[in-house]
OpenMM code with the backbone's topology and positions (N, CA, C; nanometers):
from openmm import Vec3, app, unit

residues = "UNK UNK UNK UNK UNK UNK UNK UNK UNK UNK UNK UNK UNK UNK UNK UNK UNK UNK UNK UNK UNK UNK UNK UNK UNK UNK UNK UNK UNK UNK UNK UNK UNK UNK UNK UNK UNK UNK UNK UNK UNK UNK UNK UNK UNK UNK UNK UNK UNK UNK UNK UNK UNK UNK UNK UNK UNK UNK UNK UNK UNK UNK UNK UNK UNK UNK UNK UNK UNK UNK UNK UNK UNK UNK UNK UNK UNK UNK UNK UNK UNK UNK UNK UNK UNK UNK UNK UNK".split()
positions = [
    Vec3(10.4976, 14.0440, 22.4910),
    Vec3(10.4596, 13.9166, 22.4329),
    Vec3(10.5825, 13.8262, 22.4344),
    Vec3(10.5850, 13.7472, 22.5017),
    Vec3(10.6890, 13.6289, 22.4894),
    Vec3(10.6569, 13.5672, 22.3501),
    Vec3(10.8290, 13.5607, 22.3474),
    Vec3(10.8361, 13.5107, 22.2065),
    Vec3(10.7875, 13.3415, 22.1321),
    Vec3(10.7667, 13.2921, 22.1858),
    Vec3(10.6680, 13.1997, 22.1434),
    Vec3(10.5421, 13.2444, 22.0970),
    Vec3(10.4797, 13.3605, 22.1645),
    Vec3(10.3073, 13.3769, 22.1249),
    Vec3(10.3613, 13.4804, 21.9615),
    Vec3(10.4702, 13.5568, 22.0167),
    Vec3(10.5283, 13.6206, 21.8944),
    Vec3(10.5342, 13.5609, 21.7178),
    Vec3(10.6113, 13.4109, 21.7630),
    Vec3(10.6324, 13.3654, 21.6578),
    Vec3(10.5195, 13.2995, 21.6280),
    Vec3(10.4025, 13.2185, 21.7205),
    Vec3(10.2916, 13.1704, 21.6348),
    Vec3(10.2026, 13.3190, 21.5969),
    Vec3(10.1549, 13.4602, 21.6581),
    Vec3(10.0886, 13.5264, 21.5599),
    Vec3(10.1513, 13.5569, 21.4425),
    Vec3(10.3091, 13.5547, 21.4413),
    Vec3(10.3941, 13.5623, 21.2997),
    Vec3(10.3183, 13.4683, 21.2161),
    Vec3(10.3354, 13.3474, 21.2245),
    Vec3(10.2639, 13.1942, 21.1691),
    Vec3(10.1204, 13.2282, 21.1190),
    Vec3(10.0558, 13.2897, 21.1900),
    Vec3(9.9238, 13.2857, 21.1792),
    Vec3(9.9061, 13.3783, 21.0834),
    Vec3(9.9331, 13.5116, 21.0965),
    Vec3(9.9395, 13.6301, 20.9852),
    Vec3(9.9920, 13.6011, 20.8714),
    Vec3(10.1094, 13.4824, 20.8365),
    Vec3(10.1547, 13.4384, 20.7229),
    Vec3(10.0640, 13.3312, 20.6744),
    Vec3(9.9690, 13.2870, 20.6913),
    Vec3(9.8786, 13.1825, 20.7296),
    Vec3(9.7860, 13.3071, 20.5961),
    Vec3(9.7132, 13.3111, 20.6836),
    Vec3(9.6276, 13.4352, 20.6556),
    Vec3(9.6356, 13.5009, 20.5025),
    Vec3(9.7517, 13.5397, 20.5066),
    Vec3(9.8060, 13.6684, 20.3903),
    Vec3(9.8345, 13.5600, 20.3284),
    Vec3(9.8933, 13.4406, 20.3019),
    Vec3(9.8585, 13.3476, 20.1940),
    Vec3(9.7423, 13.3206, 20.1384),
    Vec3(9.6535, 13.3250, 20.2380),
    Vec3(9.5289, 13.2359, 20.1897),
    Vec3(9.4430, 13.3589, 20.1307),
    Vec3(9.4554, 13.4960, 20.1696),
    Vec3(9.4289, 13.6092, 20.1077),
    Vec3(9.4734, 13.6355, 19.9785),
    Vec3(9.5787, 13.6138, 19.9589),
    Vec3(9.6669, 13.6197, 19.8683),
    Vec3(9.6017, 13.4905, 19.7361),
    Vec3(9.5926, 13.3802, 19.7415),
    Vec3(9.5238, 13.2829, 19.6782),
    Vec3(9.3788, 13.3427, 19.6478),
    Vec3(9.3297, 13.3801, 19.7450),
    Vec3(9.1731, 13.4559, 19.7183),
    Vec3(9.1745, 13.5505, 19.6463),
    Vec3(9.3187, 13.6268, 19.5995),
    Vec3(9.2661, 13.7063, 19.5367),
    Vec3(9.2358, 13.8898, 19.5873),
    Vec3(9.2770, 13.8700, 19.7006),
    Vec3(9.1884, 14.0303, 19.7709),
    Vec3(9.2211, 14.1353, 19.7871),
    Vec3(9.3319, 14.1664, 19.7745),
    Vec3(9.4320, 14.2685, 19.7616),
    Vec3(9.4569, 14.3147, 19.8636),
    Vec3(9.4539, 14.2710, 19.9970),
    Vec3(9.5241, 14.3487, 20.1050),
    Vec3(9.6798, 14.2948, 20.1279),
    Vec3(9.7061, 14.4093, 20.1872),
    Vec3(9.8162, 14.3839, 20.2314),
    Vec3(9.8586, 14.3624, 20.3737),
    Vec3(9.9853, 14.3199, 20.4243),
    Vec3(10.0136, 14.2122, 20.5487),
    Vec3(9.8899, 14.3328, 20.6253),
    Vec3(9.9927, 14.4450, 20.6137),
    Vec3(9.9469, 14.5286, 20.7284),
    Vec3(9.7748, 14.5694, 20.7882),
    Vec3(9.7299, 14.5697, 20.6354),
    Vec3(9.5501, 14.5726, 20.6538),
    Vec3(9.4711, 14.4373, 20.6808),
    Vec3(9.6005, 14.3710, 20.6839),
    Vec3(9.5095, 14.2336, 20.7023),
    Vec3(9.5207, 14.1941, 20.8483),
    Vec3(9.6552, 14.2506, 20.9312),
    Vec3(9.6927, 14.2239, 20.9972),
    Vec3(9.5894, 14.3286, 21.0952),
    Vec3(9.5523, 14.4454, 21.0684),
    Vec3(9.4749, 14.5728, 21.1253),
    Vec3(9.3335, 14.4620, 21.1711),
    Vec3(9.2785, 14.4214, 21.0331),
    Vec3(9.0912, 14.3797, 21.0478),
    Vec3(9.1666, 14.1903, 21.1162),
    Vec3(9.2440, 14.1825, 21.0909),
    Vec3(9.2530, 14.0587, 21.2579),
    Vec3(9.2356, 14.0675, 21.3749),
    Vec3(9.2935, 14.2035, 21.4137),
    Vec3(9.2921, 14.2538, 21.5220),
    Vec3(9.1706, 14.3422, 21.5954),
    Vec3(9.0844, 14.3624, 21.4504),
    Vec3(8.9398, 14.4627, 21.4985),
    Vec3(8.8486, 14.3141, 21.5114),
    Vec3(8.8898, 14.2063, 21.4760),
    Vec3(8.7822, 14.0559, 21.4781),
    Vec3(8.8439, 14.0412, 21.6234),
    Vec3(8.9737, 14.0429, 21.6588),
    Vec3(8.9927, 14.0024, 21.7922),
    Vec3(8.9397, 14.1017, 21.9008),
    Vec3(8.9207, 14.2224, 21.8784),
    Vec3(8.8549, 14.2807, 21.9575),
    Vec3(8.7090, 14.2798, 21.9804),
    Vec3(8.6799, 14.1974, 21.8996),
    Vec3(8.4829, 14.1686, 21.8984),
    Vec3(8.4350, 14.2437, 21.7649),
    Vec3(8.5325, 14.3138, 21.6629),
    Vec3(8.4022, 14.3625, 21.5549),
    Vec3(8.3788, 14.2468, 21.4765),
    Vec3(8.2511, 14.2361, 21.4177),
    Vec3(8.1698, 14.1515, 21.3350),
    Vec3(8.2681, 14.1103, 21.1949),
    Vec3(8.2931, 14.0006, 21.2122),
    Vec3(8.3887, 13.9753, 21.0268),
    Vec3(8.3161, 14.0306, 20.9356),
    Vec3(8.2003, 13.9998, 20.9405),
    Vec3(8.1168, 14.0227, 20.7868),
    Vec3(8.0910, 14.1865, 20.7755),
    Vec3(8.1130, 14.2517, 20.8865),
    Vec3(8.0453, 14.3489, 20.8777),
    Vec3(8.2061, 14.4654, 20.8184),
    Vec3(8.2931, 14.4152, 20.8854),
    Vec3(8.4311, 14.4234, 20.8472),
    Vec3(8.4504, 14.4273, 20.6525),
    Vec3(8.4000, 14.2603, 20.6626),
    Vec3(8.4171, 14.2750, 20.5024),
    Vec3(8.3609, 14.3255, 20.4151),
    Vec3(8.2323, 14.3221, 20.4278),
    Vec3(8.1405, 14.4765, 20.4046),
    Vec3(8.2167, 14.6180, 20.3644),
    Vec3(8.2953, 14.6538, 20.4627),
    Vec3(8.3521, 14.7759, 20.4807),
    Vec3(8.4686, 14.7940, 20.3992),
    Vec3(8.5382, 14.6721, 20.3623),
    Vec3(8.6199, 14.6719, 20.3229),
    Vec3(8.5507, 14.6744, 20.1502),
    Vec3(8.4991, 14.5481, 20.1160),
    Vec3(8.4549, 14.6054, 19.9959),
    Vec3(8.3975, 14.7179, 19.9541),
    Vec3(8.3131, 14.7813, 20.0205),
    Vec3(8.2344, 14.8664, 20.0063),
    Vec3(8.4089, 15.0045, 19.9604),
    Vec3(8.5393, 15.0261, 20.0393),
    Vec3(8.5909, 15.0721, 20.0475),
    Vec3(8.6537, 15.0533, 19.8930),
    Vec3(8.7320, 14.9165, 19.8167),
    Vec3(8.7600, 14.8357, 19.7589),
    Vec3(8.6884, 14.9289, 19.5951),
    Vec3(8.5341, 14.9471, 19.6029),
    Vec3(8.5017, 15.0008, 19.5209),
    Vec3(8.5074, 15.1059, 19.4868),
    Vec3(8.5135, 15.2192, 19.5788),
    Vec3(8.5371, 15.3749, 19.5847),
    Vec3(8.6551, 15.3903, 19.4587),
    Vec3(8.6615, 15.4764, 19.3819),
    Vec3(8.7341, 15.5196, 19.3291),
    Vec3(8.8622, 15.5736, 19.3983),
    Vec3(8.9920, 15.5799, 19.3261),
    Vec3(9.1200, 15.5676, 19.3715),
    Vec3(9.1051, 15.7183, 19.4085),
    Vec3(9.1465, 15.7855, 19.5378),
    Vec3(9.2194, 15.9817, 19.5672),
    Vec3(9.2651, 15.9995, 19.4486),
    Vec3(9.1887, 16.1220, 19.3899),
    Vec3(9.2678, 16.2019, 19.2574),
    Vec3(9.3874, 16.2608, 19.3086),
    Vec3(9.4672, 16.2369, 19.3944),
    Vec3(9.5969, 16.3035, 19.4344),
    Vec3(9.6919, 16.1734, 19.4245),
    Vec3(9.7802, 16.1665, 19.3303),
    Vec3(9.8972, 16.0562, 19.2741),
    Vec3(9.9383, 16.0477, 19.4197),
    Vec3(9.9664, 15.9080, 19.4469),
    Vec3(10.0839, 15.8967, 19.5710),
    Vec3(10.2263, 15.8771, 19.4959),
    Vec3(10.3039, 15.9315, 19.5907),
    Vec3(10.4506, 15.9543, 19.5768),
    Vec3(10.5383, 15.7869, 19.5394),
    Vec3(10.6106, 15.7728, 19.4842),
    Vec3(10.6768, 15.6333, 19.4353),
    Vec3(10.6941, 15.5394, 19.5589),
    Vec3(10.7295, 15.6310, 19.6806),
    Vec3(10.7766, 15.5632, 19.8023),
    Vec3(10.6686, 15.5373, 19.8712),
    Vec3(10.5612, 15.5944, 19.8273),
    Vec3(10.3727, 15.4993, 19.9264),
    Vec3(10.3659, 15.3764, 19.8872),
    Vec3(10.3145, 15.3169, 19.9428),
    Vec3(10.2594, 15.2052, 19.9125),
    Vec3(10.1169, 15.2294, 19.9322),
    Vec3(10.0412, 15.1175, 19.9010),
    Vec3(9.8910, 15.1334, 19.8320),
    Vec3(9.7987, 15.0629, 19.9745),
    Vec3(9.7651, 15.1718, 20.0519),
    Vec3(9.6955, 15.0477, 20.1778),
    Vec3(9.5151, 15.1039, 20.1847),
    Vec3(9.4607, 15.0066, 20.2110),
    Vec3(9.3175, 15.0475, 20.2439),
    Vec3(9.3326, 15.1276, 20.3715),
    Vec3(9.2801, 15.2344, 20.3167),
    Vec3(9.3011, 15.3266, 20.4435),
    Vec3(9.1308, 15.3585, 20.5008),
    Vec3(9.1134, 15.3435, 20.6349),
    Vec3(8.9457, 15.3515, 20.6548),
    Vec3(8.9275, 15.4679, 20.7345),
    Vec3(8.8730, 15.5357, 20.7068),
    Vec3(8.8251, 15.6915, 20.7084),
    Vec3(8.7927, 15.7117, 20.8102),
    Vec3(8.7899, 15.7981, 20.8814),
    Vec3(8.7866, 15.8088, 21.0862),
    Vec3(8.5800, 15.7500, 21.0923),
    Vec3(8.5123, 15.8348, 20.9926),
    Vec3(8.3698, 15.8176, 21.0004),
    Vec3(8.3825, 15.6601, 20.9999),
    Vec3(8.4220, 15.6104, 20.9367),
    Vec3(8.4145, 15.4208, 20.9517),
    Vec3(8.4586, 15.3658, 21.0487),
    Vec3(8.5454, 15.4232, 21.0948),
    Vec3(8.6277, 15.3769, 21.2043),
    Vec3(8.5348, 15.3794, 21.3666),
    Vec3(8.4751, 15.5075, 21.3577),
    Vec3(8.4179, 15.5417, 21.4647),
    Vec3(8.2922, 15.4255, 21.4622),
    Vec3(8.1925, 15.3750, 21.3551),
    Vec3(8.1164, 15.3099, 21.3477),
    Vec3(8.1261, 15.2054, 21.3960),
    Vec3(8.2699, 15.1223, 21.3448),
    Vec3(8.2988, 14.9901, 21.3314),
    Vec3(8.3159, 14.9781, 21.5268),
    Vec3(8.3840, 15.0895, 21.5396),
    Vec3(8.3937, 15.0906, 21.7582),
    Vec3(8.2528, 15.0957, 21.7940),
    Vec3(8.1536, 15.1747, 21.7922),
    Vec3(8.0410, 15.1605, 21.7949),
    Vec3(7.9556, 15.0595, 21.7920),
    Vec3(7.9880, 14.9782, 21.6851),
    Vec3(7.9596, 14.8317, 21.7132),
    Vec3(8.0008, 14.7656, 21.7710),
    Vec3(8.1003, 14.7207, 21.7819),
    Vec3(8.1562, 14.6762, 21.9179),
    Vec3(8.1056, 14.6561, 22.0099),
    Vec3(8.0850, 14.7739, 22.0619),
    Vec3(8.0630, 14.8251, 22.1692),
    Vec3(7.9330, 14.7279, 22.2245),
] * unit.nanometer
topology = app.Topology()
chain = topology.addChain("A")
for resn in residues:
    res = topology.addResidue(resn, chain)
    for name in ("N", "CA", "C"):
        topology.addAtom(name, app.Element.getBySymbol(name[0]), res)
């Protein structure tokens, strides 16, 4: 990627994670930056955000993460495989 297209998806992802961030939604750069990239590949936004809430509600892993995790929506291979499936 030449660095021009570099620095505007930089722009754009900071774009984004602000306006996420104002909304309220709790992702972070990196999950936000993940479901940009599953919209640029053709999956459905809504169906995305769906998934994400639907995820959002699940109760937290009864296994504590360690001080040094950080907290990311993590989407489960069964979702994952779906969301390609659609696509498709």
């Amino acid at each position: 990627m030449d660095p021009e297209a570099a620095r505007t998806a930089r722009e754009s992802l900071d774009l984004a994670f602000h306006m996420s961030n104002i909304l309220d939604t709790g992702l972070d750069r990196h999950t936000l930056s993940v479901l940009i990239a599953l919209c640029d590949l053709g999956l459905n936004p809504e169906a995305l955000a769906a998934v994400v809430k639907e995820l959002q509600r699940e109760p937290p892993p009864s296994t504590p993460l360690s001080s040094s995790s950080s907290q990311r929506l993590v989407l489960p291979n069964e979702v994952c495989k779906v969301l390609i499936v659609h696509a498709g």
